[in-house]
N, C-alpha and C positions, 0 to 999 in steps of 0.2 A: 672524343668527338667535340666538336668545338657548340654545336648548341647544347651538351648536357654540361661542356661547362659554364656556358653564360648563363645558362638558365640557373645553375644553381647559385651564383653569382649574385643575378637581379632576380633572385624567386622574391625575397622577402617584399621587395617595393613593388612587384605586381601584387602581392596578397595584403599591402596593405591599401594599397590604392584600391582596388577591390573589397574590403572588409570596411573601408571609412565609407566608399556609399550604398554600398547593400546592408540592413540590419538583420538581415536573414543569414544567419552561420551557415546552414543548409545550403541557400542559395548561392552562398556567396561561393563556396566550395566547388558548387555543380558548376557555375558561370568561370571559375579558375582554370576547373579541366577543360572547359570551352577554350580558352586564353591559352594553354599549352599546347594544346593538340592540334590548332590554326595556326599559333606560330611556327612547332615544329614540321608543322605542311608548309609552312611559307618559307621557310629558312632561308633556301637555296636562290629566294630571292632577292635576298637583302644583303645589296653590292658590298656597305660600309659594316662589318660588323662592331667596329665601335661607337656605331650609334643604337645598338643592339636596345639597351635598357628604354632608349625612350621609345625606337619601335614596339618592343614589348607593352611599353604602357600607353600606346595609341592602339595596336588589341585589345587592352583590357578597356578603356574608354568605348571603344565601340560594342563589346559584347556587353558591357554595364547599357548601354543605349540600347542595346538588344534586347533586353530583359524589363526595362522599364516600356518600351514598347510594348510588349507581351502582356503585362500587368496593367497597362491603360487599355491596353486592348480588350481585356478582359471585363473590364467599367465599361465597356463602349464610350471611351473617352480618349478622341484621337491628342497626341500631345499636341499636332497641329493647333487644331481648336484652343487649348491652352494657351499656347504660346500667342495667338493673333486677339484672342480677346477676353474683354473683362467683365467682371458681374455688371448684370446692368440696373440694378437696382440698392443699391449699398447705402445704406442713410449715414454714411459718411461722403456723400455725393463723388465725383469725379474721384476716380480713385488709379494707383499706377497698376499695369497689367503685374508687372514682376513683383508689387505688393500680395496682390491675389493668390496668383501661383504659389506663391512661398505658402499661405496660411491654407490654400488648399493643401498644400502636402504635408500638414500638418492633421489633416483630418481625418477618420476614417472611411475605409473603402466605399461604405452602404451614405454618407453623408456624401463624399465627391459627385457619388452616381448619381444623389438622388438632386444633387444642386447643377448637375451637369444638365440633366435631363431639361430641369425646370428653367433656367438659364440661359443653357446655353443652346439651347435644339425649339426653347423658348414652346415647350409642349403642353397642353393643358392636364391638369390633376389626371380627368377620368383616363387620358391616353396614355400615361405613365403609371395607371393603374393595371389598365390591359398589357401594355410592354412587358411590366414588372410580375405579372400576374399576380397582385397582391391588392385588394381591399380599398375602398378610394378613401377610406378612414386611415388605414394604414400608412397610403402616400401623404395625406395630411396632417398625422404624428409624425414622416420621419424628417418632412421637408422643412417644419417648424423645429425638428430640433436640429437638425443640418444646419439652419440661419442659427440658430441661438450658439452652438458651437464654432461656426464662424464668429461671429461676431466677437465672442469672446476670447477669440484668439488672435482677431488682426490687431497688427501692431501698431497703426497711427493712433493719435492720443485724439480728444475732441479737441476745439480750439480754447485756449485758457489753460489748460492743464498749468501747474506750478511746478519746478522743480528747481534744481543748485539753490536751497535754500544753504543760510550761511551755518554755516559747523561753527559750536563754542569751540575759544580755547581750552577753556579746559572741559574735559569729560565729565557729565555729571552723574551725582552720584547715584550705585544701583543695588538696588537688593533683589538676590535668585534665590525661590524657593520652591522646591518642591511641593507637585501637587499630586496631590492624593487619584487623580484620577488618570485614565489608561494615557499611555501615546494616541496621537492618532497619525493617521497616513497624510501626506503633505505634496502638493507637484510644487518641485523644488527646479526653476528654470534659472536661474541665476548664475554666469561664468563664476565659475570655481575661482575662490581667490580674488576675485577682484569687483563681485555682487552684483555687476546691471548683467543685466535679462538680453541676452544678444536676438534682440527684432527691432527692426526699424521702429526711427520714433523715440527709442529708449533712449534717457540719461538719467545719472544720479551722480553724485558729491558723496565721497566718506572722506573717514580721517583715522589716522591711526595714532593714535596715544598712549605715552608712555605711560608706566607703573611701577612706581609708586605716584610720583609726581602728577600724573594726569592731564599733564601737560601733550596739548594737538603740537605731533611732531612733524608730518606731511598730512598735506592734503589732496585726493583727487580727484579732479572735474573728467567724468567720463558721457561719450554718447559715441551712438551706431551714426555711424556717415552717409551708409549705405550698403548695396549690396559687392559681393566681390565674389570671384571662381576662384578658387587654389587649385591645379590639378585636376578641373571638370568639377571639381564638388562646389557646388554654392552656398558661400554664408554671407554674414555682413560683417562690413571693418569696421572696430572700436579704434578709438584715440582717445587716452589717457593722459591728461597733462597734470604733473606733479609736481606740486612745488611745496617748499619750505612754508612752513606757520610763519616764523620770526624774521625769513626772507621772502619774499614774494618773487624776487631778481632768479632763486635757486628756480632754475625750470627745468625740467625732463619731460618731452614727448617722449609717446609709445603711439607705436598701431600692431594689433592684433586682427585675426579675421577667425569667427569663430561660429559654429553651427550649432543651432540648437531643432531638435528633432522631438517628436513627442514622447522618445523616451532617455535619452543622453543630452548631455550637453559641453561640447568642444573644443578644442582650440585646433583649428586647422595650421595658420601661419602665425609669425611675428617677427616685425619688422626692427632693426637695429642698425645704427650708427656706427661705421667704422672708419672714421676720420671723416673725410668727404662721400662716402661711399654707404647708400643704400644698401644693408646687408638684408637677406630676405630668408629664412627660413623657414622651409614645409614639415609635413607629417613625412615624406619621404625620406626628409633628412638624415635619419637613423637617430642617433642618443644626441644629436647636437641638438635635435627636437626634443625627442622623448623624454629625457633627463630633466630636463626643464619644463615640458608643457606638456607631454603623454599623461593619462593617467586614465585606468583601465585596461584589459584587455585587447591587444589590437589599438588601443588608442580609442577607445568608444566612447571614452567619456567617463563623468558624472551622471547615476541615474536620477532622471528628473522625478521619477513616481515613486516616492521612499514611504515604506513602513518599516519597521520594526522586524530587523531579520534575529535577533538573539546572537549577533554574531559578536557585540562587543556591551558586557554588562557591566554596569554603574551602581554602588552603594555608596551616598554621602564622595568622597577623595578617592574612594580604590575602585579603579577601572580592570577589569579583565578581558582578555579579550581574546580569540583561535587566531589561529598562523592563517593568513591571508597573505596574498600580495597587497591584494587593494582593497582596504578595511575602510568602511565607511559604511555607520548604521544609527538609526535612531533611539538613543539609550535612556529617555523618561521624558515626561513632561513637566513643566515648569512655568511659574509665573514670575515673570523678569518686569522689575516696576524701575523706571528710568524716566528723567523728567517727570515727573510727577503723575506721567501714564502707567497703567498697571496693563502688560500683555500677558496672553494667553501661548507659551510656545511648547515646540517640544523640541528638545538639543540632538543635534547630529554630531557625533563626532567623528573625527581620523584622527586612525592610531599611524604615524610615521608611513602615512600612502603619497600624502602632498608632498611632501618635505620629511627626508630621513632626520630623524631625533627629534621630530617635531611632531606636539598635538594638538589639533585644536578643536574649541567647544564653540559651535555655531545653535543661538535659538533662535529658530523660525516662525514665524504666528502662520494661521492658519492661510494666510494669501502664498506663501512660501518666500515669505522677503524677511531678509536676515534684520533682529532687532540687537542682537548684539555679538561677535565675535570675537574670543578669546584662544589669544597664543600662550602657552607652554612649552618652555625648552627643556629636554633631556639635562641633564647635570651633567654631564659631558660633552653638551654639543657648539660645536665650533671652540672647543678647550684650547687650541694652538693658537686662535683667534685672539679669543680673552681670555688666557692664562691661568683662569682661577672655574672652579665649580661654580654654575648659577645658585646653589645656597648658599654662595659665599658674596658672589656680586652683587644677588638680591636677596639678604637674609630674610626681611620682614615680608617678601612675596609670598603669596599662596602657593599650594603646595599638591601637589598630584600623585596618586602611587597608578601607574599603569604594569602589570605583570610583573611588580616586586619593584620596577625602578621607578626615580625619585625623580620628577618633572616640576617645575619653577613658573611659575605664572610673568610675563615677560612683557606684553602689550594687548592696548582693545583696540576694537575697526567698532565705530559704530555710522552706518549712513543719513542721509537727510531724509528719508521713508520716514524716521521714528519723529522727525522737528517739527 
């Protein structure tokens, strides 16, 4: 039958297009058999079947719209209302509606309600006490912590904020040591790999420096542009401009568009050069994406609310760690003194989840903003490349044991947060 073969065809990019905006597994499962059992009622009407895949995922767009309905409806919070208007009282004055939205959906359910209610339907405490049937003390702790939660998660800066401060040439020097006292748990919002925080507003400068020499080998100037849709999902586009230390002329643009949710954080697209030609690649893409920018289950991401799962342990050099796919856990705490500042972190590593034969040691202080990032290559990795083991390229490198193999300390990423 010609829909159970397209169907099996394009199953995977309706389930992933589906699973990147629902974070509910459950849900997202139950809204899929929605998406199969409408299309195949609709089949017989859909003239071109070679445009089968994108009909299917203009289904799953609408039943995803289905559901988010259903779940604002349930807040008594029409998306109408949403979409036409903004807080009206924000001591960041005049503010854009699609700012709002975004950090509303960052919030909890009991926090949207209780800010919708007051807001936006603009109802007095005692009447949203009777609505809600709860205490007019009650409406008055949760409406104050609603604001304090917002607030602390919209993404415009005040005016003055400082950032692209200038990165030394060379790295200066740092001493890690172990502290005697627990991990603690950390929200970790930062794009994976490349450190700004994807919410409007955001920019920061790193650099990556060579080792032994210490020498700043690239540097890059990043910020959020704005906001973007891939595929109905909305994130905001990064542009990264890289250039040479010792060249300034060496320039490489990048744009990414990437999601950050209260508990993952993304890469949706990324935009590339192919001669004259805008190349544009999605999460749809299959491994021309994934391979390079997946990382997760489904593609979910980096989780932003990290503790200490025990899944990858640390003694002094020897790391161990369980068979994962996607290994990424926080294995001690640590105080890293760089610049003559003494932080308080605790290191996250991946064991070969980012990058196969690759590990690296990220410490974070307690804002969740990297203070310094350390690559390690497998001794065999990329060997066809450079012909020789990394403890032969870089003898006097430090030295890693993750599950018996022997890992080479290779470069740092330190950003302008720490300057």
């Amino acid at each position: 039958m010609d829909f159970e073969r397209l169907l099996a065809e394009h199953r995977t990019a309706a389930e992933r297009y589906v699973r990147f905006r629902l974070s509910s597994r459950s849900d997202a499962d139950d809204v899929l058999q929605e998406v199969y059992l409408t299309a195949y009622h609709r089949f017989e009407q859909l003239k071109n079947k070679e445009a089968f895949k994108a009909w299917l995922i203009s289904i799953a767009r609408s039943k995803c719209t289905d559901y988010f309905r259903e779940k604002a409806a349930q807040l008594d919070i029409p998306l109408e209302a949403m979409e036409d208007r903004a807080l009206s009282a924000s001591r960041h004055g005049p503010t854009e509606q699609a700012t709002v939205r975004e950090t509303l959906g960052l919030l909890g359910d009991k926090d949207k309600q209780i800010l919708y209610l007051f807001f936006w339907k603009e109802l007095p405490q005692a009447e949203i006490a009777k609505q809600l049937n709860i205490p007019i003390g009650t409406v008055k702790s949760r409406l104050y912590t609603a604001k304090q939660n917002f607030k602390s998660k919209y993404p415009l800066e005040p005016k003055g904020a400082n950032h692209m401060k200038k990165l030394p040439e060379i790295l200066p020097e740092y001493k890690i040591e172990e502290s005697s006292l627990p991990p603690y748990s950390v929200k970790w919002e930062e794009l994976m790999g490349w450190f700004l925080i994807p919410k409007l507003g955001e920019k920061l400068s790193w650099g990556m420096y060579d080792i032994p020499s210490r020498q700043c080998d690239h540097i890059y100037d990043m910020k959020v542009t704005g906001k973007a849709m891939v595929h109905g999902i909305e994130g905001v586009e990064l542009t990264a401009r890289e250039t040479s230390y010792s060249n300034k002329k060496e320039v490489i643009n990048r744009t990414f568009v990437a999601q950050l949710t209260d508990t993952h954080c993304r890469y949706l697209a990324t935009m590339r050069n192919d001669g004259d030609v805008r190349n544009y690649i999605t999460f749809l893409d299959g491994d021309a994406f994934m391979l390079n920018w997946g990382f997760g289950e489904d593609n979910c991401g980096n989780e932003t609310n990290l503790s200490p799962k025990g899944e990858i342990m640390r003694t002094g050099r020897t790391v161990k760690s369980i068979q994962k796919d996607f290994l990424l856990d926080i294995v001690g705490r640590y105080n890293v003194t760089i610049g003559g500042k003494t932080y308080d972190t605790v290191c996250v590593m991946d064991v070969e989840t980012y990058n196969c034969g690759v590990v690296s040691e990220q410490f974070l202080d307690q804002n969740g903003k990297t203070i310094l990032w350390r690559r390690f290559n497998r001794n065999d990795w990329a060997i066809d490349r450079y012909k020789q083991p990394w403890t032969e390229l870089l003898p006097d490198n430090e030295r890693m044991t993750v599950n018996g193999t022997t890992y080479v300390h290779w470069y740092d990423c330190i950003t302008d947060y720490i300057l």
